[in-house]
C-alpha positions as CSV (number, residue, x, y, z in Angstrom):
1,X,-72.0,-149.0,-87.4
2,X,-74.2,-148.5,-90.3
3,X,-77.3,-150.9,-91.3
4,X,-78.7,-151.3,-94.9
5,X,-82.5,-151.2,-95.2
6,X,-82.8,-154.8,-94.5
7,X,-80.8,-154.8,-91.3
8,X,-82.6,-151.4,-89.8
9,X,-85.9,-153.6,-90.9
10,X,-85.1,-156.9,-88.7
11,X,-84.2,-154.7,-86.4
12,X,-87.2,-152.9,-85.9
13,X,-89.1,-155.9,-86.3
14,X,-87.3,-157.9,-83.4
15,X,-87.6,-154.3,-81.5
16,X,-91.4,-154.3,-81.6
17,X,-91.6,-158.3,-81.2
18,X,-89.1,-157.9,-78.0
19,X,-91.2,-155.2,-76.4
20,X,-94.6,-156.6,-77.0
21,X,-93.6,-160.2,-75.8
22,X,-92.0,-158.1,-72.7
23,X,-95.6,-157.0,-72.0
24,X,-94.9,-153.5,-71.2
25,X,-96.7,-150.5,-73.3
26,X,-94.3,-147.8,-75.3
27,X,-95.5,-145.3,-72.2
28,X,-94.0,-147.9,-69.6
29,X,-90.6,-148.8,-71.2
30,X,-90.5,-145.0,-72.1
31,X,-90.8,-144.2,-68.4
32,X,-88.4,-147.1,-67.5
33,X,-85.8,-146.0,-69.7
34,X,-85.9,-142.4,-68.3
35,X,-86.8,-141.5,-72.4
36,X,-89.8,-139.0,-73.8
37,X,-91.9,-141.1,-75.5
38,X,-90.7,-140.0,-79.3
39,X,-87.4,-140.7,-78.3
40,X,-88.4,-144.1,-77.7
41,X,-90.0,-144.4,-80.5
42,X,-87.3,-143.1,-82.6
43,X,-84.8,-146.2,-81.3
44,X,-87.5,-148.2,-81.7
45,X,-87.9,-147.7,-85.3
46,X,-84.2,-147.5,-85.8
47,X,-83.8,-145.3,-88.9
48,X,-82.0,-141.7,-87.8
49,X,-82.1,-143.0,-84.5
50,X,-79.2,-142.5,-82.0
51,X,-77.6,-145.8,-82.3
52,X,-76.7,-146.0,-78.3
53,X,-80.8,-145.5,-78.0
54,X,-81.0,-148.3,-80.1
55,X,-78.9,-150.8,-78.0
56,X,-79.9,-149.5,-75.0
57,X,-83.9,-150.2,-76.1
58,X,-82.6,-153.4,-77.5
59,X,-80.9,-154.6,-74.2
60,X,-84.0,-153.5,-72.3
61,X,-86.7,-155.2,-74.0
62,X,-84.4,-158.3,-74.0
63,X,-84.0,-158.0,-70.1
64,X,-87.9,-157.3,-69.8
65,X,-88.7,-160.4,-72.0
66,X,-86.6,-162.4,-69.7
67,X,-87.8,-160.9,-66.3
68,X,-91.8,-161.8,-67.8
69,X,-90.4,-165.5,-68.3
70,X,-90.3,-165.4,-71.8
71,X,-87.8,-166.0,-74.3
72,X,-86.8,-163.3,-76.2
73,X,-86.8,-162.8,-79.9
74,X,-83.0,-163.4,-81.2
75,X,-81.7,-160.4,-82.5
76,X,-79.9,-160.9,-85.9
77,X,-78.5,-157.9,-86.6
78,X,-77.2,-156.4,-83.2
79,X,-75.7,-159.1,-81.7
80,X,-72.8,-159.9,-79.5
81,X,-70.4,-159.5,-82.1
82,X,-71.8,-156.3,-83.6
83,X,-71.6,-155.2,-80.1
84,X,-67.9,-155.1,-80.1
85,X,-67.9,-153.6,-83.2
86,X,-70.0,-150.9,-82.2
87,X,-68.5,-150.0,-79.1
88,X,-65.1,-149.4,-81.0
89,X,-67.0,-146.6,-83.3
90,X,-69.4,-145.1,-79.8
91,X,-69.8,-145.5,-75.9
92,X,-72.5,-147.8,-75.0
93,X,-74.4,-147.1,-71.8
C-alpha cells in the first residue's frame, strides 16, 4: 500500500492529533508499544516508515483515545477498507 504526499500528510497529522488527544507523551506510547523511541517516531511521521509500524501506532493511539474517554480523530486514509487492502500486500500485528 503506497500513499501520495497528501495521504502520508493526513496521516501524520491524524497520527499526532490521535496521540496528543490520547494524552500519553512519545516516551509513554514508545514504552507501551515495546518500540525505541525513533522507531516511534518514524511510524509516526509515516514517510519510509514500516507500514505495519504505522497501523500498529495508528490502532494504539485510537485505542488510547478511547480508553481517556475521548473520541478519536477519524482517520481518512487508513481506514477499515484500506485495512483489507493492506493486509493482502503485509501481515498486520
Amino acid at each position: 500500500m503506497s500513499l501520495n504526499e497528501a495521504e502520508r500528510q493526513r496521516t501524520k497529522d491524524e497520527l499526532a492529533r490521535n496521540l496528543e488527544l490520547s494524552g500519553l507523551s512519545e516516551v509513554a506510547a514508545a514504552a507501551a508499544l515495546g518500540y525505541a523511541p525513533d522507531r516511534l517516531r518514524d511510524a509516526l511521521s509515516v514517510d519510509g516508515a514500516d507500514p505495519v509500524d504505522v497501523w500498529e501506532v495508528r490502532d494504539f493511539v485510537e485505542r488510547a483515545v478511547r480508553e481517556s474517554g475521548r473520541e478519536p480523530v477519524a482517520f481518512t486514509v487508513l481506514t477499515e477498507d484500506a485495512r483489507v487492502r493492506a493486509e493482502g500486500w503485509f501481515p498486520l500485528r
